[in-house]
C-alpha positions in Angstrom: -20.3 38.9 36.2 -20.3 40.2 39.7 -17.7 39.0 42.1 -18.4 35.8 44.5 -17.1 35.7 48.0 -16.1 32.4 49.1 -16.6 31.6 53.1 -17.5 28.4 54.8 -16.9 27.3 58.4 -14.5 24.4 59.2 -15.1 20.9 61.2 -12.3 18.8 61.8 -11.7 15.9 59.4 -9.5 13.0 58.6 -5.6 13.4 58.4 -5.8 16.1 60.7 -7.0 18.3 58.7 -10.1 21.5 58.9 -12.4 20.6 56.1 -15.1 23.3 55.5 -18.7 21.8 56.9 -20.5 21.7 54.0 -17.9 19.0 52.4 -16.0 21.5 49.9 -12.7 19.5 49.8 -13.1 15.9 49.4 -10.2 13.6 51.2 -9.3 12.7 47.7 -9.0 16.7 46.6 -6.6 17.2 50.4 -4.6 14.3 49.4 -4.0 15.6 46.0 -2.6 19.0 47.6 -0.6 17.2 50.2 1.0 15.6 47.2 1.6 18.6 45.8 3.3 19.8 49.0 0.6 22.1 50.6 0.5 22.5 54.3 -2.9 21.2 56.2 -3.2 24.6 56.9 -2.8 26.0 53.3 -5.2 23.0 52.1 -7.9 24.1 54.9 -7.8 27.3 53.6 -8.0 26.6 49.9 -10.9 24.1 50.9 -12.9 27.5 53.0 -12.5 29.5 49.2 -14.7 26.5 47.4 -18.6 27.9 48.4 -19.3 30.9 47.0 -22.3 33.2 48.0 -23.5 36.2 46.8 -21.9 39.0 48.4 -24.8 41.1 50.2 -24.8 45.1 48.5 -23.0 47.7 50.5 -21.5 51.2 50.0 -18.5 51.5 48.1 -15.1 51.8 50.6 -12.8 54.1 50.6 -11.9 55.9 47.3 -13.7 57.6 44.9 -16.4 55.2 43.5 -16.8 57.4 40.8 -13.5 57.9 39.4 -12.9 56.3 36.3 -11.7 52.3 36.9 -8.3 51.7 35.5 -8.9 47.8 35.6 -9.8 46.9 31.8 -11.6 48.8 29.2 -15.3 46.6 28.3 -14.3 43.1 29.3 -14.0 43.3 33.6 -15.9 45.9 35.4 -15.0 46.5 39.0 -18.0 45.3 41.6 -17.7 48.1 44.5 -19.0 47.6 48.0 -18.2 46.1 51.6 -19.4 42.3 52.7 -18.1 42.9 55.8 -14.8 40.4 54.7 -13.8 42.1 51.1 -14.0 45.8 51.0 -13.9 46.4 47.0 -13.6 50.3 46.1 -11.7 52.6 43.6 -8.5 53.5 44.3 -7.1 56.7 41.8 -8.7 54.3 39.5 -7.2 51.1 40.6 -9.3 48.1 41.7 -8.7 47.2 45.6 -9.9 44.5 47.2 -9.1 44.6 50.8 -9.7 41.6 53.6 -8.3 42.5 57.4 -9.7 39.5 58.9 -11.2 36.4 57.1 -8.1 33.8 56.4 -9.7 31.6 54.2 -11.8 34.1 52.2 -11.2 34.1 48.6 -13.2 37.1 46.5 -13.9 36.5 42.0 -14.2 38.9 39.8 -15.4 37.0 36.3 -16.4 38.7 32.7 -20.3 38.5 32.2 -19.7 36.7 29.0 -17.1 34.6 27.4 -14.2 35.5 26.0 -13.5 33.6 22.8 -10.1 32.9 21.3 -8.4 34.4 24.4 -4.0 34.2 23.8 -3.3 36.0 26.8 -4.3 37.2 29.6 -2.6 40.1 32.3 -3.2 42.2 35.0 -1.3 44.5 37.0 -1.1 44.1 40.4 -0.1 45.4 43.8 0.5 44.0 47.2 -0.3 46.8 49.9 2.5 47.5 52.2 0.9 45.6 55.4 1.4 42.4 57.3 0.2 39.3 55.1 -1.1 36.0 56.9 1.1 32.6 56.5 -0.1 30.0 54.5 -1.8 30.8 50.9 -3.2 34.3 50.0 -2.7 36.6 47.2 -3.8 37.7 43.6 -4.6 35.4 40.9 -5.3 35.6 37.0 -8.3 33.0 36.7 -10.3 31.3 33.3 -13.5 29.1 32.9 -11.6 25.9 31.2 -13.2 25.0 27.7 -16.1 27.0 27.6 -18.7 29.0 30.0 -19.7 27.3 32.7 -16.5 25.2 32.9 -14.8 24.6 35.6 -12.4 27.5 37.0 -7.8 27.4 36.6 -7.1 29.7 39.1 -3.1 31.2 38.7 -1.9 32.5 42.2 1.2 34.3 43.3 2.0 34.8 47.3 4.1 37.4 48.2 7.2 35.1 49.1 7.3 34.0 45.9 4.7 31.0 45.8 3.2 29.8 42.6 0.4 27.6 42.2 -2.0 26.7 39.8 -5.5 24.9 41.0 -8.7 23.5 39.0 -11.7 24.8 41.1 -14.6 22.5 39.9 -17.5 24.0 42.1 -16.9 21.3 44.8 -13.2 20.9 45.0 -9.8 22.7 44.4 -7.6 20.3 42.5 -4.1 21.3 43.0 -2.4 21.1 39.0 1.1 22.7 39.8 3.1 24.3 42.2 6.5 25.6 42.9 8.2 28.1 44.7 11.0 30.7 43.8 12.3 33.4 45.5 13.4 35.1 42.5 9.6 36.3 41.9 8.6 37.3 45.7 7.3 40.6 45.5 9.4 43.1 48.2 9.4 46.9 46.9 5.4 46.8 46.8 5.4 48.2 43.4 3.1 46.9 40.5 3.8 43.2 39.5 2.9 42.1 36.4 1.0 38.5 35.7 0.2 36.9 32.8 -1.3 33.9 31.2 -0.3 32.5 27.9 -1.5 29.6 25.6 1.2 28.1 23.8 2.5 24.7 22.4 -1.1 22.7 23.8 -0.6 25.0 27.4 -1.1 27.6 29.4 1.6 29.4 31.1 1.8 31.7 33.9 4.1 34.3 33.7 5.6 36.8 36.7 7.2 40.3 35.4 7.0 38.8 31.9 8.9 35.9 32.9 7.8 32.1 32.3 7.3 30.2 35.8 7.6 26.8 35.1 4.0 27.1 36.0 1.7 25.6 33.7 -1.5 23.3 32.6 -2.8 21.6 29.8 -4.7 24.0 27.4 -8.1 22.7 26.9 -9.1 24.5 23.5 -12.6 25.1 22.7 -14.7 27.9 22.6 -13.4 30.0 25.7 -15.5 30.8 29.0 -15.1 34.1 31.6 -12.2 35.3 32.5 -11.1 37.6 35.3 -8.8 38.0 38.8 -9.4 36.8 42.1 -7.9 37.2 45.5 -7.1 34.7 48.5 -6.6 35.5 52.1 -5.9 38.4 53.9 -4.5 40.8 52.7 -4.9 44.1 50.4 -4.3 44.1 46.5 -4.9 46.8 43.9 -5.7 45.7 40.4 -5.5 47.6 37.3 -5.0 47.0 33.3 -7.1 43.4 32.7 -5.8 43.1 29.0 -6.5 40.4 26.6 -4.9 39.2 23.3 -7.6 37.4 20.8 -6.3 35.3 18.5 -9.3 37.4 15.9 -10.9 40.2 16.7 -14.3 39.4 19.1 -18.0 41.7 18.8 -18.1 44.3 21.6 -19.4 42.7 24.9 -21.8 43.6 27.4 -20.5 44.1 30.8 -23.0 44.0 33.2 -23.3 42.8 36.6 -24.8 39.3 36.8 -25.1 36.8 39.8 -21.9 35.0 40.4 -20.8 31.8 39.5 -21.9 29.7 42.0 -23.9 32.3 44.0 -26.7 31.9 46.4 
């Protein structure tokens, strides 16, 4: 499934707060992250990632686009181009996704089909070596909860060593956990590790291969897309999308297909 961008304008709303013009965030959904000890300007940039639209096609970045992508083998398939917010191109094989100047841009990268009896998920990931915005940005592991179509957990690490975990249901981001520790900021700008886990009735989010305290209610069923996204500005080089089935799953097709959400 081909990557969405996510980019709405902001009007100023109750409790101080930006709230994207098209109603995104609901004052329910902000109250929910102040309570979970967002900023208002964290939570009006979470509420700019909730409308996706289909990212126009442009030429690949820079990079070779036709070196061979190191990000997963048949599940995620990189979507190469330039929006004019994300530029997405091949990097000695590694996925980068690049923003300079959008704040609350957010860019998905789903699998075109479900993956069934997922037990873990992980990617490899690197923050560039460049100035990063304040407030929320960063990589994230992300899964359709239940079954395709669902609605999205999206697993996000900042660079300071922010962790959060947030239900996106198509009209609002529902904050589920968050935490920070200083013992998983990232500082050398080597690869970083993160991981997903369902265990025990939950699912875990793990930095480095280690647990984060970090984690949601596992909602069984059948399994929907899974994939990586990114938030903010920044640059961040993906590679090695691995996934653990509890039994072995038929080959799947790949294929770009509109995004979730697109227009």
């Amino acid at each position: 499934m081909r990557t969405t961008i996510c980019l709405v304008a902001c009007i100023a709303g109750p409790l101080g707060l930006a709230f994207p013009a098209e109603g995104a965030c609901t004052l329910e959904a902000a109250q929910s992250l102040i309570a979970s000890g967002f900023t208002p300007e964290q939570i009006a940039r979470i509420c700019s990632a909730l409308e996706p639209k289909q990212p126009a096609a442009a030429p690949a970045g820079p990079g070779d686009a036709t070196a061979e992508s190191r990000l997963s083998s048949g599940i995620l398939e990189p979507d190469l181009g330039d929006d004019g917010i994300w530029k997405r191109f091949l990097s000695d094989g590694n996925y980068v996704l690049h923003n300079k100047g959008e704040v609350g841009s957010g860019f998905i990268l789903l699998s075109s089909r479900p993956v069934a009896g997922w037990r873990t998920l992980s990617v490899m990931v690197r923050f560039t070596n460049e100035p990063v915005a304040q407030g929320l940005g960063g990589p994230a592991l992300i899964y359709e909860n239940g079954a395709a179509g669902g609605d999205l957990m999206i697993f996000t690490l900042q660079v300071d060593g922010s962790l959060a975990a947030t239900r996106g249901t198509g009209r609002d981001f529902i904050s589920v956990a968050a935490r920070k520790d200083p013992t998983f900021a990232v500082s050398d700008w080597s690869f970083v590790e993160l991981g997903l886990r369902r265990h025990d009735g939950e699912v875990e989010l793990s930095v480095r291969g280690r647990p984060t305290g970090i984690a949601v209610p596992d909602s069984g069923g059948v399994g929907g897309s899974v994939g990586i996204a990114t938030f903010g500005i920044g640059g961040f080089e993906f590679r090695d999308f691995a996934v653990d089935r509890d039994t072995p799953a038929p080959a799947e097709a790949t294929t770009g297909q509109p995004g979730k959400g697109g227009s």
